[in-house]
N, C-alpha and C positions, 0 to 999 in steps of 0.2 A: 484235633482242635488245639489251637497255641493257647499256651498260659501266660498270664498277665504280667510280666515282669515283677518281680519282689522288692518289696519296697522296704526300706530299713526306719527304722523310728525317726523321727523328724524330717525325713527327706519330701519337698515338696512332688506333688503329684505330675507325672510326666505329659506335657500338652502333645497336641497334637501337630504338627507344623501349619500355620496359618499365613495369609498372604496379604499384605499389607495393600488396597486400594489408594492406588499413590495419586491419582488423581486427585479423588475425592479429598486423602490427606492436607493435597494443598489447598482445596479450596476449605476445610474445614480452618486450614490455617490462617487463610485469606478472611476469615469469615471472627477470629478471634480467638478461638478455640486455643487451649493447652494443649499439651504431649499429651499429659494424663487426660484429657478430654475425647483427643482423636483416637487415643487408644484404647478407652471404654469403648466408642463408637463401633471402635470397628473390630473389637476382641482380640488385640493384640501388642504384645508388652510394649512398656513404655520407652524404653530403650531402642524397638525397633522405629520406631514414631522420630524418635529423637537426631539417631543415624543415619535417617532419609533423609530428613528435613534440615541437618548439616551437610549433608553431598547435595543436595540442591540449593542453599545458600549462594553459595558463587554464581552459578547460570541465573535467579532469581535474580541476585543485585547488576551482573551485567545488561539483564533486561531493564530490568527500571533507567541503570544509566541510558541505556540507547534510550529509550523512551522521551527523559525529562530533552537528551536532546536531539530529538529527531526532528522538531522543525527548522534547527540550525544547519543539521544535515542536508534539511531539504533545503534549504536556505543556498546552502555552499554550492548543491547538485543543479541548484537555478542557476545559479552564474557560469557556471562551466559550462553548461547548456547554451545560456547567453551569449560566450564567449566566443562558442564553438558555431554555434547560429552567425555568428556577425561574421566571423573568418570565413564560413562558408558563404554568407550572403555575397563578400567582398569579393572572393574569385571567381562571381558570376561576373564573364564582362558582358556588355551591353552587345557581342557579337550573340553571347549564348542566350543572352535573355529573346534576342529577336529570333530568332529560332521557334523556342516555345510557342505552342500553340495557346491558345486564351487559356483554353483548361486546363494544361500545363500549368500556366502562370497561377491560375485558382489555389491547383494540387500544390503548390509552392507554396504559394500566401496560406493555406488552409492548414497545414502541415506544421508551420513554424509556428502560427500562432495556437495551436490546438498545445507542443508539446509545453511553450510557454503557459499560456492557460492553467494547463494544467498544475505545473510546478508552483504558480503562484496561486493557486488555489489550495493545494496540499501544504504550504507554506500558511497561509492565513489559517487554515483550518486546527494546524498543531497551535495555532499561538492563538487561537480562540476568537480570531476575527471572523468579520461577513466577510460572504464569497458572493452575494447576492449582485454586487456591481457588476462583478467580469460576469455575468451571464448577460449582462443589459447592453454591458459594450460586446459581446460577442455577435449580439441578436443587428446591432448597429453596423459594425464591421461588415457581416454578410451581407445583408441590402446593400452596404457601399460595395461590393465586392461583385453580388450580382448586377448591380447598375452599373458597372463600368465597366464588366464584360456586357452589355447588352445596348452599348454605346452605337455612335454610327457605323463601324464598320461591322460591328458584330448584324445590327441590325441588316444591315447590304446584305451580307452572308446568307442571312436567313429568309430574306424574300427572294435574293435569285433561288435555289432550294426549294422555296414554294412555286413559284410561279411556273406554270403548267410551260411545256416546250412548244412552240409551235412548230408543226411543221411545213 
């Protein structure tokens, strides 16, 4: 059986090693809490609370940065998109567009305006606007989209296709 280590007159009592719930720390922090607070909480000295919650300072404030500007980011990542979309639209020539099958052309049109959509939606949404409109013009776009693939020749297409063979 081990003996209890001797303890000299004043000396405080030896703890046990305990492990700081760094999760919960931050949100206890997030939440308002003191050092001396989180570390009642959670039975462990004030100093270890203190230690954490300075080595996580920095990543914390680099987060908030990104954050306050993340719909600039999104903002900038829209234009490049834009940019990149027009340059590619531009060295479609009218040899490779006629090429393309109708659904082809769809999967183009569907494609460019889906990744824009988007960007300008994640854009409104950081800065606290409605997104309600581009769903109204997306629902518009598609009916014009399916109406003029299903134009005259599309319609030819599809009745020769039905129309039993005689023989």
């Amino acid at each position: 059986m081990k003996k209890a280590p001797v303890k000299s007159a004043g000396q405080r009592p030896q703890r046990s090693a305990r492990k700081l719930d760094r999760k919960a720390a931050l949100e206890q922090r997030a939440r308002g809490l003191s050092n001396r607070e989180i570390a009642g909480l959670q039975d462990v000295a004030t100093s270890t609370v203190r230690r954490f919650l300075e080595r996580m300072e920095p990543e914390r404030a680099a987060v908030e940065e990104f954050k306050s500007g993340r719909a600039d980011a999104l903002a900038r990542i829209q234009g490049k998109a834009l940019d990149l979309q027009e340059r590619l639209i531009d060295s479609i020539d009218d040899g490779v567009l006629q090429t393309l099958l109708p659904h082809q052309k769809n999967g183009l049109l569907v494609s460019v305006n889906t990744v824009f959509g988007t960007a300008y939606d994640k854009e409104r949404l950081e800065r606290g606007k409605s997104t309600s409109n581009v769903g109204v013009l997306a629902r518009i776009m598609g009916s014009a989209l399916d109406m003029a693939h299903k134009g005259p020749v599309a319609e030819a297409a599809a009745e020769e296709i039905e129309e039993p063979v005689s023989e």
